[in-house]
N, CA, C and O atoms as a DFTB+ gen file, in Angstrom:
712 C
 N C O
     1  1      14.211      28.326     -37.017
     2  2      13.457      28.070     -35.809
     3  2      13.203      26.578     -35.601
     4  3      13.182      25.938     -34.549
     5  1      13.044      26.240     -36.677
     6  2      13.075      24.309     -36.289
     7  2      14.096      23.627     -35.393
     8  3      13.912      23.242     -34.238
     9  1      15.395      23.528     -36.251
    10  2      16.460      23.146     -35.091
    11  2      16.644      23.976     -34.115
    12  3      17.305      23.386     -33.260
    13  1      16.419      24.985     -33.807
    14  2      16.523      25.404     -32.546
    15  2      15.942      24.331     -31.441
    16  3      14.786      23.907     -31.444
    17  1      17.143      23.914     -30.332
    18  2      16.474      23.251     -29.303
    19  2      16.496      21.350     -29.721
    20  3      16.344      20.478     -28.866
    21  1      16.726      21.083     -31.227
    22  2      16.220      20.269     -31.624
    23  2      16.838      19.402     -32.654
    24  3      16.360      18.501     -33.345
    25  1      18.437      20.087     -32.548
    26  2      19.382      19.304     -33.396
    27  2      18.846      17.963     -33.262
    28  3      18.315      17.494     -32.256
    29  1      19.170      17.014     -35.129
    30  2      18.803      15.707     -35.374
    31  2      17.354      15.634     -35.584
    32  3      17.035      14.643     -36.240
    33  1      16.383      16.385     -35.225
    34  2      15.110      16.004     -34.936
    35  2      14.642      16.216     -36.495
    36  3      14.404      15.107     -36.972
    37  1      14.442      17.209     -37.399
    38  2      14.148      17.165     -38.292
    39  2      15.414      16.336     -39.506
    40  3      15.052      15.569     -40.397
    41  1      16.274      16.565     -39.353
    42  2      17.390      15.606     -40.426
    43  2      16.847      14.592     -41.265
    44  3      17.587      13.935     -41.997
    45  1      16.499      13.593     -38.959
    46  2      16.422      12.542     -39.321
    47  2      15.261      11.899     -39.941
    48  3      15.233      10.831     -40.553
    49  1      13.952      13.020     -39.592
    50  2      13.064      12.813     -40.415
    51  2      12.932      12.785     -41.618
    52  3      12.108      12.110     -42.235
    53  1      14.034      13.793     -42.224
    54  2      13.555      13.776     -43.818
    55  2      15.237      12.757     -43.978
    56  3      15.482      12.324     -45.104
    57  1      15.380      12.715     -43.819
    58  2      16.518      11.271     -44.468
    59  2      15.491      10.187     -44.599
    60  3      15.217       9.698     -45.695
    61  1      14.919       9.808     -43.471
    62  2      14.391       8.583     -43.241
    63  2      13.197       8.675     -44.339
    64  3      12.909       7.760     -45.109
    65  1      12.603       9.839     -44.281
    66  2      11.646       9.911     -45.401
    67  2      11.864       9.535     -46.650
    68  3      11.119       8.751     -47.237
    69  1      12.944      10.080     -47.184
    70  2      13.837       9.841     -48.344
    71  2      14.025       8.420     -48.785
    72  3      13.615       7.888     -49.817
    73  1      14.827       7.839     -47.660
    74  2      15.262       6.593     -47.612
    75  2      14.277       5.779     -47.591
    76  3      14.578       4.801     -48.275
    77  1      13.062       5.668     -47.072
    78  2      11.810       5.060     -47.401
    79  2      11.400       4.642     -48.800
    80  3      11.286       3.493     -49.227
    81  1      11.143       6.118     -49.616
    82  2      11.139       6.431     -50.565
    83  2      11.436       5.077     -51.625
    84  3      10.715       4.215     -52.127
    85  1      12.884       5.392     -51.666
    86  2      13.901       5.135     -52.354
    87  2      13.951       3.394     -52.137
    88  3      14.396       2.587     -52.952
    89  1      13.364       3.098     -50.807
    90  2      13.321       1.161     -50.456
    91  2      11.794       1.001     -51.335
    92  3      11.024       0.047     -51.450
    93  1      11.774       2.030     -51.734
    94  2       9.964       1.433     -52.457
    95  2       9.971       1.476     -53.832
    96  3       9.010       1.099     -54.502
    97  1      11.096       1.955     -54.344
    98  2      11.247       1.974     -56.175
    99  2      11.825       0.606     -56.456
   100  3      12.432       0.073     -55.527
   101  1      11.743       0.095     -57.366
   102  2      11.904      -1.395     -57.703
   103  2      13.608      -1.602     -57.935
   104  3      14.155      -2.703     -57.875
   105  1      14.245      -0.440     -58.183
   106  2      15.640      -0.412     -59.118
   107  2      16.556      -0.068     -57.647
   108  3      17.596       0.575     -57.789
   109  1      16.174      -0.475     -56.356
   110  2      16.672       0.168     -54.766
   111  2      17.251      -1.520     -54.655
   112  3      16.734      -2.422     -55.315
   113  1      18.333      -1.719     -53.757
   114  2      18.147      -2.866     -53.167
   115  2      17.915      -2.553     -51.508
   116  3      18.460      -1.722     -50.782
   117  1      16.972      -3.479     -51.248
   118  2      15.964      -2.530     -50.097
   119  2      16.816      -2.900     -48.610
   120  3      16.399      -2.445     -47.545
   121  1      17.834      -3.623     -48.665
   122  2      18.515      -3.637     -47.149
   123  2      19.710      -3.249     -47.546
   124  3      20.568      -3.298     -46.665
   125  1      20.184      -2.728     -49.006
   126  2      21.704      -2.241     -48.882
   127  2      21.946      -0.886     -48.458
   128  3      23.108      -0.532     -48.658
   129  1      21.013       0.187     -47.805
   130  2      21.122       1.560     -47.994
   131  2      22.198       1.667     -46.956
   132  3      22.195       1.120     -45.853
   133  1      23.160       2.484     -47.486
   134  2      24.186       2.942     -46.883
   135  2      24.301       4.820     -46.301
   136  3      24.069       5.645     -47.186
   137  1      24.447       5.051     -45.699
   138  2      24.679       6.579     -44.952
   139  2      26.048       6.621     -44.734
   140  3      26.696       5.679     -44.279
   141  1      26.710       8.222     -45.208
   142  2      28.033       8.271     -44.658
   143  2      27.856       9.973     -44.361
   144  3      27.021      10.700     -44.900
   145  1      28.863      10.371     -43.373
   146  2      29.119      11.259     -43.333
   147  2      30.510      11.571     -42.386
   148  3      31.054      10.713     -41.692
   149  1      30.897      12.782     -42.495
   150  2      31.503      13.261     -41.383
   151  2      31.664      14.454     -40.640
   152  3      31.304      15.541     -41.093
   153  1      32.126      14.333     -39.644
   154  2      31.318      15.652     -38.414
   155  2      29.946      15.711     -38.403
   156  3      29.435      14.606     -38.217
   157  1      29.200      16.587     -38.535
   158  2      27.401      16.729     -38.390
   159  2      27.065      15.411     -39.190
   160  3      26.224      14.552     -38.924
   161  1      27.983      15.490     -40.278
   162  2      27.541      13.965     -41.578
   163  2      27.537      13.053     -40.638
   164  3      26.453      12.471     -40.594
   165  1      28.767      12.468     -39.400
   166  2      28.925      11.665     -39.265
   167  2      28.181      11.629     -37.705
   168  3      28.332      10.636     -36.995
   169  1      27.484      12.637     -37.312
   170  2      26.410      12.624     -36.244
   171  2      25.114      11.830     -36.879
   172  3      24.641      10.915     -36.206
   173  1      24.614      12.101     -37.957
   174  2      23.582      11.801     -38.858
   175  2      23.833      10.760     -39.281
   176  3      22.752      10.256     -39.584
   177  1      25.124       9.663     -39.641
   178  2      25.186       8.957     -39.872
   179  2      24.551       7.793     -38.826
   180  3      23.720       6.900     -38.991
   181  1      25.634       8.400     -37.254
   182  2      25.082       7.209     -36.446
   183  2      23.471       7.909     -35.827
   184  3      22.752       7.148     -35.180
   185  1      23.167       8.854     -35.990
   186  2      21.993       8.647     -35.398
   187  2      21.190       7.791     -36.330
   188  3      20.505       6.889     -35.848
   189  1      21.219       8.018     -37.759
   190  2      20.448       6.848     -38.340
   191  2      20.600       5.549     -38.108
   192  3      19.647       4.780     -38.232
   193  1      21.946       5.093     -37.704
   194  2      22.094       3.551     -37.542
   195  2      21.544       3.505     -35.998
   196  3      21.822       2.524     -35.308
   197  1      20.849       4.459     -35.528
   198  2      20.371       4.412     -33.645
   199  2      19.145       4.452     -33.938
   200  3      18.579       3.390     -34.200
   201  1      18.458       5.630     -33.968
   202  2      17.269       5.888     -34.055
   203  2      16.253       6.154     -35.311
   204  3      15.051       6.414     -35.268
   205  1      17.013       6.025     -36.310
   206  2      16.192       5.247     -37.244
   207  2      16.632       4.025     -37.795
   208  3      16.818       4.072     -39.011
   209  1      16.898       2.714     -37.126
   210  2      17.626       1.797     -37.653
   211  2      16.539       0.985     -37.987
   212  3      17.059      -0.111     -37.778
   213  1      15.716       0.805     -38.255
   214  2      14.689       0.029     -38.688
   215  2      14.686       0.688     -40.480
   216  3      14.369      -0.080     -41.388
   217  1      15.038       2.017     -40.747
   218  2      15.280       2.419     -41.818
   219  2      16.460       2.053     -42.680
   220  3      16.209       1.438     -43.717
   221  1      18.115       2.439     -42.305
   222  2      19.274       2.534     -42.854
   223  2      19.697       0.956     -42.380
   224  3      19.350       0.399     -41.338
   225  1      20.637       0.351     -43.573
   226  2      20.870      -0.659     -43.326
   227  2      22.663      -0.529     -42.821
   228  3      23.029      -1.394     -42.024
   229  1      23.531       0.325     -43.193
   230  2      24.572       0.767     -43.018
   231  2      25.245       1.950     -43.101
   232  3      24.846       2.820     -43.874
   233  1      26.350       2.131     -42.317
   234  2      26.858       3.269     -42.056
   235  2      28.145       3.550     -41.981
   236  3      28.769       2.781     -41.249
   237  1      29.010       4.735     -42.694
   238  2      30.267       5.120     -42.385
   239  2      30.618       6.623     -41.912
   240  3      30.660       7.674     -42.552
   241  1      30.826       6.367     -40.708
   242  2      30.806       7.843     -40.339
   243  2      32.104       8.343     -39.482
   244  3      32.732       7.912     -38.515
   245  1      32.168       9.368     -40.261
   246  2      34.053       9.778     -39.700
   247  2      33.983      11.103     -38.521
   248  3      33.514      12.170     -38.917
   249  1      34.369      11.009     -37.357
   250  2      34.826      11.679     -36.367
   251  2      33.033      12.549     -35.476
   252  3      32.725      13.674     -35.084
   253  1      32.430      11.351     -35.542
   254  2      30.791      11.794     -35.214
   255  2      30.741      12.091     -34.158
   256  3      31.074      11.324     -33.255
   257  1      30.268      13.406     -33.945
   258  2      29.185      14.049     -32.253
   259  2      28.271      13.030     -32.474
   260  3      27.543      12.757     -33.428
   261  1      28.531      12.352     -31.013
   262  2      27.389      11.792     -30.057
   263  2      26.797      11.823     -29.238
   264  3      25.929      11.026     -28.882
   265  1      27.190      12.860     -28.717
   266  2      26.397      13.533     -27.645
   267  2      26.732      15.469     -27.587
   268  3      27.762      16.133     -27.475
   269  1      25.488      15.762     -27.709
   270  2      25.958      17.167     -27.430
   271  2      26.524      18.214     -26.945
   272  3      26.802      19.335     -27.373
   273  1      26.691      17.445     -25.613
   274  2      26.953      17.870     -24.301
   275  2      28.593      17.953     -24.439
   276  3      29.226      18.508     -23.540
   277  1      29.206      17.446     -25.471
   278  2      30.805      16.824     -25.506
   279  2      31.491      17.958     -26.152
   280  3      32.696      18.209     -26.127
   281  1      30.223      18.823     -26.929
   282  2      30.940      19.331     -28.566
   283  2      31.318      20.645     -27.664
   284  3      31.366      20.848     -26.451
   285  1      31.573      21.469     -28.868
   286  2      32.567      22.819     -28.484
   287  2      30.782      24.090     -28.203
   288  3      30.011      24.426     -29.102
   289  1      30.690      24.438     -26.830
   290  2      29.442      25.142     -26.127
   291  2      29.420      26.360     -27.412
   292  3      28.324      26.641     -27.897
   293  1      30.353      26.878     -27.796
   294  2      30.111      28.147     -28.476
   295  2      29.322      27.756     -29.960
   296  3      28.714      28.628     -30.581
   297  1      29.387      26.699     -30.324
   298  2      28.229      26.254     -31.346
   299  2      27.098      25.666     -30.871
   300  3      25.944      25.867     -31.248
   301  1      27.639      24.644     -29.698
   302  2      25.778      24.218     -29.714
   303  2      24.690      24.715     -28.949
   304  3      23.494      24.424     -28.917
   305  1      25.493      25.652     -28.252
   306  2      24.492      26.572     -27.450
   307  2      24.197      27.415     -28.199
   308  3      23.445      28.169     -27.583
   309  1      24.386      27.880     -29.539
   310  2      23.978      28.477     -30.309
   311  2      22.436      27.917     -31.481
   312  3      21.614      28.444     -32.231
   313  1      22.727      26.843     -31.078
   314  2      21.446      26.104     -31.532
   315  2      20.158      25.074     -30.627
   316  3      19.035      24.712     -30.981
   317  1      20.970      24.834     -29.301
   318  2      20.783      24.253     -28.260
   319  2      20.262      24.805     -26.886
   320  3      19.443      24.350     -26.088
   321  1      20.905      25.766     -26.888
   322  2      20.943      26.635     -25.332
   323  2      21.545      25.619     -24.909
   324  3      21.683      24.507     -25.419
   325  1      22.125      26.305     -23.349
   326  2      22.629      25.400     -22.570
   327  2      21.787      23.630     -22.205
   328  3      20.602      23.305     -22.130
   329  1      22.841      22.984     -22.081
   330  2      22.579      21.255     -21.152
   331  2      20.919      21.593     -20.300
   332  3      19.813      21.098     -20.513
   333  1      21.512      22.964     -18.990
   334  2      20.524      23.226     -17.893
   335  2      19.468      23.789     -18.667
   336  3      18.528      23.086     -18.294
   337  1      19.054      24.495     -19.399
   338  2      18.222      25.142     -20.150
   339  2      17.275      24.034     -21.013
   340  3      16.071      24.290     -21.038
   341  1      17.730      22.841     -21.709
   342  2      17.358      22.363     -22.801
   343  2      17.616      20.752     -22.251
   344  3      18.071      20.039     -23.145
   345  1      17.442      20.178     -21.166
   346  2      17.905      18.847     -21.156
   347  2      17.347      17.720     -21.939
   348  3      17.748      16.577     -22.157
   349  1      16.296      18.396     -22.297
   350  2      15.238      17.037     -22.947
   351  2      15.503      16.984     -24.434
   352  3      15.233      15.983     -25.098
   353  1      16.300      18.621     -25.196
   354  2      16.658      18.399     -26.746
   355  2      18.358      17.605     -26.467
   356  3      18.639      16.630     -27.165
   357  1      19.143      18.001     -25.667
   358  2      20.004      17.214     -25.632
   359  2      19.883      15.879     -25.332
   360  3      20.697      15.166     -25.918
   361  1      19.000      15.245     -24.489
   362  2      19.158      14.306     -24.793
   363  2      18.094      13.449     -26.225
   364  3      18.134      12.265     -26.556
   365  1      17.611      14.077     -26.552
   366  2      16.846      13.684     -27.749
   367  2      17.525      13.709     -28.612
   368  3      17.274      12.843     -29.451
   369  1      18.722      14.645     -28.925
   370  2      19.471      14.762     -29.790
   371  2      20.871      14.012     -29.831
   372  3      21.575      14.258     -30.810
   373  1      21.271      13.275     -29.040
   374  2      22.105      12.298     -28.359
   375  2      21.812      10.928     -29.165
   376  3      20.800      10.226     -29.164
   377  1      22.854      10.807     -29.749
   378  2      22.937       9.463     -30.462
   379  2      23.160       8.019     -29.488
   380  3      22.892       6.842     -29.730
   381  1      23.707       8.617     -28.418
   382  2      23.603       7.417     -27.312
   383  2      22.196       7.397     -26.794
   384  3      21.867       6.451     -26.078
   385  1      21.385       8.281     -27.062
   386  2      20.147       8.245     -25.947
   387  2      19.687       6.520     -27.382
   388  3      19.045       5.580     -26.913
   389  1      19.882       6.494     -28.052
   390  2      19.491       5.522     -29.391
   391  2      20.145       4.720     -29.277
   392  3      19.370       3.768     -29.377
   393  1      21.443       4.175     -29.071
   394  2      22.406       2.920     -29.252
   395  2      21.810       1.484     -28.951
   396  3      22.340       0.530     -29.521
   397  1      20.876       1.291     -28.202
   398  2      19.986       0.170     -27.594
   399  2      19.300      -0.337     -29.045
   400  3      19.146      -1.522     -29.343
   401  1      19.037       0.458     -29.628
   402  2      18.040       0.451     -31.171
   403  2      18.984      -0.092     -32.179
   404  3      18.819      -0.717     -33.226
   405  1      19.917       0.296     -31.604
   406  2      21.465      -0.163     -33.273
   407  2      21.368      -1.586     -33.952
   408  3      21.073      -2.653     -33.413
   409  1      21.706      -1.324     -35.336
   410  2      21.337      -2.456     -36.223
   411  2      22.474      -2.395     -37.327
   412  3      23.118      -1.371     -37.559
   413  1      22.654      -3.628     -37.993
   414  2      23.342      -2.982     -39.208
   415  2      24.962      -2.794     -38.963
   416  3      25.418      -2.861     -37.822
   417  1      25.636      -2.602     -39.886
   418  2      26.906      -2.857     -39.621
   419  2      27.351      -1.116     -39.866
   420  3      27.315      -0.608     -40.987
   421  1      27.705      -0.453     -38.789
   422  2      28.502       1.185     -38.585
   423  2      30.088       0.810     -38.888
   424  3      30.673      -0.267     -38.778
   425  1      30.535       2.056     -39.292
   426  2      31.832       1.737     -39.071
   427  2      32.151       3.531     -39.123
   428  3      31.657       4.439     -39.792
   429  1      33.199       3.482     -38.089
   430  2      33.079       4.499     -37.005
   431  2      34.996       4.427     -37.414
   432  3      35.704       3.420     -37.436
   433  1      35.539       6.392     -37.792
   434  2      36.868       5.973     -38.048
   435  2      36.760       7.536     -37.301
   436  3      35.886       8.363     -37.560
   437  1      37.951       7.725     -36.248
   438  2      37.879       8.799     -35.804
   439  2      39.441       9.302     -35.728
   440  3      40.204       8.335     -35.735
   441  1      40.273      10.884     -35.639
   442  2      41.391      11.091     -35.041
   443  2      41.624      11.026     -33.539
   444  3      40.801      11.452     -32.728
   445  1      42.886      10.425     -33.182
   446  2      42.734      10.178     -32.145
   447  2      43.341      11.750     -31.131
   448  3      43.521      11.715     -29.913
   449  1      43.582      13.127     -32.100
   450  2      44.250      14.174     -32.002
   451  2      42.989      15.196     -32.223
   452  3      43.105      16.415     -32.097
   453  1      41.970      14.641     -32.513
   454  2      40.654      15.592     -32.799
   455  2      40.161      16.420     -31.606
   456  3      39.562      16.169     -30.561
   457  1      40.868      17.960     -32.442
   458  2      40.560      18.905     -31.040
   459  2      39.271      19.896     -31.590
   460  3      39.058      21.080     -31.328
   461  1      38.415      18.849     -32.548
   462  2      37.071      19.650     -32.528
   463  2      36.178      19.212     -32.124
   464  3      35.471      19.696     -31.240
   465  1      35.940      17.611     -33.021
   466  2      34.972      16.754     -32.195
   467  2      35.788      15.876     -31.177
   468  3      36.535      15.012     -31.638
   469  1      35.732      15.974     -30.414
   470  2      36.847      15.217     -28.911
   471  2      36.603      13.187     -29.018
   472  3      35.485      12.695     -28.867
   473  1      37.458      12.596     -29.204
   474  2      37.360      11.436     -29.467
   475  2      36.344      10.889     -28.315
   476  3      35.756       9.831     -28.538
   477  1      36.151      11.489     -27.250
   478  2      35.315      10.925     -26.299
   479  2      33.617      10.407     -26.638
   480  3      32.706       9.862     -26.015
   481  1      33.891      11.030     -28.214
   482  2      32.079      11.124     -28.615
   483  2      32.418       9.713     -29.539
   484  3      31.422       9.375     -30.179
   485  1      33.121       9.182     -29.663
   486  2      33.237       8.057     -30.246
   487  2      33.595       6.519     -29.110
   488  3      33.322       5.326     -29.235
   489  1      34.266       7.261     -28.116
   490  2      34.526       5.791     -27.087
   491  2      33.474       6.085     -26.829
   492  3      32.959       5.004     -27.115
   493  1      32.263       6.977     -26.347
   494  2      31.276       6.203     -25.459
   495  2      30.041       5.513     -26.234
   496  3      29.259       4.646     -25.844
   497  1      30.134       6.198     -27.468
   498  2      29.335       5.064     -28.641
   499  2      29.673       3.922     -28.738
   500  3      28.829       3.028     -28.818
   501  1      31.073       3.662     -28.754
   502  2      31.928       2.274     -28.932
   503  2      31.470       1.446     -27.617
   504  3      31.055       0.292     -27.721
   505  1      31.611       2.361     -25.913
   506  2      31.340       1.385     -25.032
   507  2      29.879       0.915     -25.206
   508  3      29.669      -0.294     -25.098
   509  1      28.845       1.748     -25.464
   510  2      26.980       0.970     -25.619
   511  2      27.149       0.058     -26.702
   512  3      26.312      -0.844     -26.719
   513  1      27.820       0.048     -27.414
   514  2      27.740      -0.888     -28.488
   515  2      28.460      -2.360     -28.756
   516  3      28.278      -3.267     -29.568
   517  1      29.518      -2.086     -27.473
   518  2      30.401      -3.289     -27.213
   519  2      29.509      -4.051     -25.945
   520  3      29.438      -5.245     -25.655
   521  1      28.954      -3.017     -25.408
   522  2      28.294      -3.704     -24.507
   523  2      27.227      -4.266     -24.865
   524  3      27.011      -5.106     -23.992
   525  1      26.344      -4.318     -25.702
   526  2      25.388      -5.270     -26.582
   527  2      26.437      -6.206     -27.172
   528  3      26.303      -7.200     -26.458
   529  1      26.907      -6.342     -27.601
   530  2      28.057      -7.253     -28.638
   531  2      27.096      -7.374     -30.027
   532  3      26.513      -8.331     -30.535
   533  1      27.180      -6.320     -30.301
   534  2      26.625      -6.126     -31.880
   535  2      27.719      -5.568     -32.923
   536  3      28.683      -4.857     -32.641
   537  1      27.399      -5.987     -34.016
   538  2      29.351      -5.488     -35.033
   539  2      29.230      -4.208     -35.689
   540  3      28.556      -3.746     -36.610
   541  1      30.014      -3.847     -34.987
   542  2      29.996      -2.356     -35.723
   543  2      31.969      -2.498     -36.319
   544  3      32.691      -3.475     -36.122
   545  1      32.333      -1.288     -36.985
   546  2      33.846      -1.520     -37.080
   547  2      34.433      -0.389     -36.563
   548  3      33.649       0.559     -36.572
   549  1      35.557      -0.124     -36.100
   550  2      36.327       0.884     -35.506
   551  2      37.490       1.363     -35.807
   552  3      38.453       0.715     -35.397
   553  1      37.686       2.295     -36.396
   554  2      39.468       2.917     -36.805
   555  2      39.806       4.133     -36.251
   556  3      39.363       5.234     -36.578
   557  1      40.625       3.873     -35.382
   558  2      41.058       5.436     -35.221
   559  2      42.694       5.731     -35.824
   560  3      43.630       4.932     -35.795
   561  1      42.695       6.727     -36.208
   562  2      43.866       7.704     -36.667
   563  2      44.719       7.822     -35.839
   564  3      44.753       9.004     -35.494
   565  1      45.725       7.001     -35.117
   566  2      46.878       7.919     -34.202
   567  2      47.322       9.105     -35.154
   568  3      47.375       9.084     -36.384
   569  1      47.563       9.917     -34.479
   570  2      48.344      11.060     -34.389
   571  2      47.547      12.523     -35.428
   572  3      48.103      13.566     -35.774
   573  1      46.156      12.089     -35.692
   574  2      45.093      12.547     -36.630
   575  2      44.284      13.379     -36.052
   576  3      43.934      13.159     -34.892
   577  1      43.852      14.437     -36.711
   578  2      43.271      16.072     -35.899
   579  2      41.904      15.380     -36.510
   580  3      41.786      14.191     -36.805
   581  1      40.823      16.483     -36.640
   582  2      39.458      16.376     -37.618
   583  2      39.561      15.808     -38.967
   584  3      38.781      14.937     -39.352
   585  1      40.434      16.244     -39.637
   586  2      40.607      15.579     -41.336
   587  2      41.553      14.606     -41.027
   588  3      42.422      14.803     -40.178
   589  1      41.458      13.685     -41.584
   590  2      42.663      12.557     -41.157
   591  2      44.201      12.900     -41.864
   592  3      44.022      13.710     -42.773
   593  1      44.993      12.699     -41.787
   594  2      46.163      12.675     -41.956
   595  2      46.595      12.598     -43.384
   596  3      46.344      11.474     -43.818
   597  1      47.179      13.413     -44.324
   598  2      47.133      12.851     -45.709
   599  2      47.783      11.200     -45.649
   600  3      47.245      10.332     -46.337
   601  1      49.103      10.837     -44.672
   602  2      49.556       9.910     -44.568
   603  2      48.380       8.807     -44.871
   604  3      48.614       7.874     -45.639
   605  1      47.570       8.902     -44.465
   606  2      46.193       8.019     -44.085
   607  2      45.197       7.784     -44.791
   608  3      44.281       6.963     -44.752
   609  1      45.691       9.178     -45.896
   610  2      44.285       9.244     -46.637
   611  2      44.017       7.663     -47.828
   612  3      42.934       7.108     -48.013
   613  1      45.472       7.237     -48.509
   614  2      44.871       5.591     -49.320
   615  2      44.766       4.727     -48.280
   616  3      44.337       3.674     -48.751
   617  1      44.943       4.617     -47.039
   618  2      44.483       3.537     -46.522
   619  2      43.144       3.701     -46.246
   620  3      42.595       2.645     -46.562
   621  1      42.154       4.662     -45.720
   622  2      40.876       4.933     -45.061
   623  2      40.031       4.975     -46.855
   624  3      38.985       4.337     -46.973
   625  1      40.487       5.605     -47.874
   626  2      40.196       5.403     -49.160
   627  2      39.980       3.750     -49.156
   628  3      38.830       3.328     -49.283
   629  1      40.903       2.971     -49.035
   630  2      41.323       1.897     -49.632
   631  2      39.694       0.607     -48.349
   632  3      38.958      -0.338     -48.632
   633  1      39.912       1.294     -47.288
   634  2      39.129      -0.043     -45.858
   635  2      37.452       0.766     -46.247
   636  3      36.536       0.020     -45.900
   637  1      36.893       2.291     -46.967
   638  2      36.236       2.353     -47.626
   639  2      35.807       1.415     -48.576
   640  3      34.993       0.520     -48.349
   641  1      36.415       1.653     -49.737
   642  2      36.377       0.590     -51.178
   643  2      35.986      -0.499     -50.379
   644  3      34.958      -1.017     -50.816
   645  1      36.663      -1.308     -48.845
   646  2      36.549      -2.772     -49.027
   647  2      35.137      -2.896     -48.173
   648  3      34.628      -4.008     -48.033
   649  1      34.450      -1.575     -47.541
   650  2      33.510      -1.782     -46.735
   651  2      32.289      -2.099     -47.856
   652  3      31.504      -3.044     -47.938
   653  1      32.468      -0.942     -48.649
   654  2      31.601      -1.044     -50.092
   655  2      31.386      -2.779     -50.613
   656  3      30.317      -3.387     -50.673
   657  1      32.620      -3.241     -50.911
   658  2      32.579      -4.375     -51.638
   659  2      31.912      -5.663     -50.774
   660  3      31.053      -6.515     -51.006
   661  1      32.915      -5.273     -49.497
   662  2      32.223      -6.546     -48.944
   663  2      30.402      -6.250     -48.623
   664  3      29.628      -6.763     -49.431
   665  1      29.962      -5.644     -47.756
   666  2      28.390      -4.986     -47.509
   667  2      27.745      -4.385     -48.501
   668  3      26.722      -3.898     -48.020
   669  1      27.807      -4.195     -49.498
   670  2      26.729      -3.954     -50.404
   671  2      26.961      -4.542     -51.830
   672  3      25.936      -4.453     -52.507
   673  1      27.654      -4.922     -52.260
   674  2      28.327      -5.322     -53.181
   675  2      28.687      -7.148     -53.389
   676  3      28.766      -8.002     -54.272
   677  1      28.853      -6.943     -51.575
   678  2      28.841      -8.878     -51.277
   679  2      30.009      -9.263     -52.914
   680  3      29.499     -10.068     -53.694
   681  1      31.141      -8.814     -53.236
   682  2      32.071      -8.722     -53.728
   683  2      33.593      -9.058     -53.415
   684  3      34.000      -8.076     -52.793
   685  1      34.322      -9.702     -53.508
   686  2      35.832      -9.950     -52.921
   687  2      36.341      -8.262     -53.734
   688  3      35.785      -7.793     -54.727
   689  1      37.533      -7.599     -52.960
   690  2      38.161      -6.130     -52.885
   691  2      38.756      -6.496     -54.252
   692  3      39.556      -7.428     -54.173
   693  1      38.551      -5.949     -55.612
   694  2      39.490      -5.594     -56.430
   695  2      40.896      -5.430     -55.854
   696  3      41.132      -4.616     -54.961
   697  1      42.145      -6.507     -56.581
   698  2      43.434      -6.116     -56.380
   699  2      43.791      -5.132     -55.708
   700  3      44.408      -5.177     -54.644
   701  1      43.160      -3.475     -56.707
   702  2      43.622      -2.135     -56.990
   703  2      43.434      -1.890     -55.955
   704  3      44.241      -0.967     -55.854
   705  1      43.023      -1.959     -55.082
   706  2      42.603      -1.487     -53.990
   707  2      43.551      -2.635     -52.320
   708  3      43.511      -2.608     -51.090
   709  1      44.003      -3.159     -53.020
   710  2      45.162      -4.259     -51.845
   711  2      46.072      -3.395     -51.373
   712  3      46.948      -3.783     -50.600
């Protein structure tokens, strides 16, 4: 009964709770916290780098719903009700209704063949965010459904490793990983 109506609304509370937490133990480094996910992970990812960005310092999130309204009706009206029914959880639950708030360096890798989450939930994150001129990073997959491509899989492995090294790590990329 919670998410009903209200996708993101509790998540992001207890992430952020968490993540609080965790900036208050001495053994944390308190601006490196990183979030990743993908699909719902990677909804949660950028809503944290939106609307709780005063919390998460970075983010990697692969093929993310950003708006609800985009995804496939036979799931989110199952948690949502319809757009007409529910306009105020969709847009509460809308990672663009947040993009104005964005902080922190995202990095956003999507298929450009994704016939679940529709790449459209990633260009219109990309356009609010280009339109601030704030750095986020961007990869998309030609020819890549929801899971990326095995073809693909050591390179997105490999621009991982170097997101790690360079942003939290403040590290030059191990060879192994060239």
């Amino acid at each position: 009964a919670y998410m009903h109506r209200n996708l993101g609304h509790w998540e992001i509370i207890d992430y952020s709770t968490i993540v609080k937490w965790l900036k208050s133990q001495p053994w944390v480094a308190k601006n490196k916290v990183l979030i990743t996910g993908h699909s719902y992970g990677g909804y949660m990812t950028c809503l944290a780098m939106t609307k709780a960005a005063d919390v998460f310092d970075f983010g990697i999130a692969g093929a993310p719903v950003t708006s609800w309204d985009l995804y496939d009706s036979h799931y989110t009206e199952r948690w949502m009700d319809t757009p007409q029914d529910n306009p105020d959880g969709y847009k509460a639950g809308s990672v663009l209704t947040y993009a104005n708030n964005y902080k922190g360096v995202l990095r956003i890798m999507h298929g450009d063949m994704d016939d679940n989450v529709h790449l459209q939930n990633t260009t219109q994150l990309v356009d609010k965010l280009t339109d601030r001129s704030v750095p986020f990073e961007l990869m998309i997959y030609p020819g890549s459904r929801h899971g990326f491509d095995r073809s693909k899989s050591k390179y997105d492995f490999n621009e991982r490793a170097r997101f790690y090294y360079q942003y939290l790590l403040e590290k030059p990329l191990p060879k192994e990983f060239k």
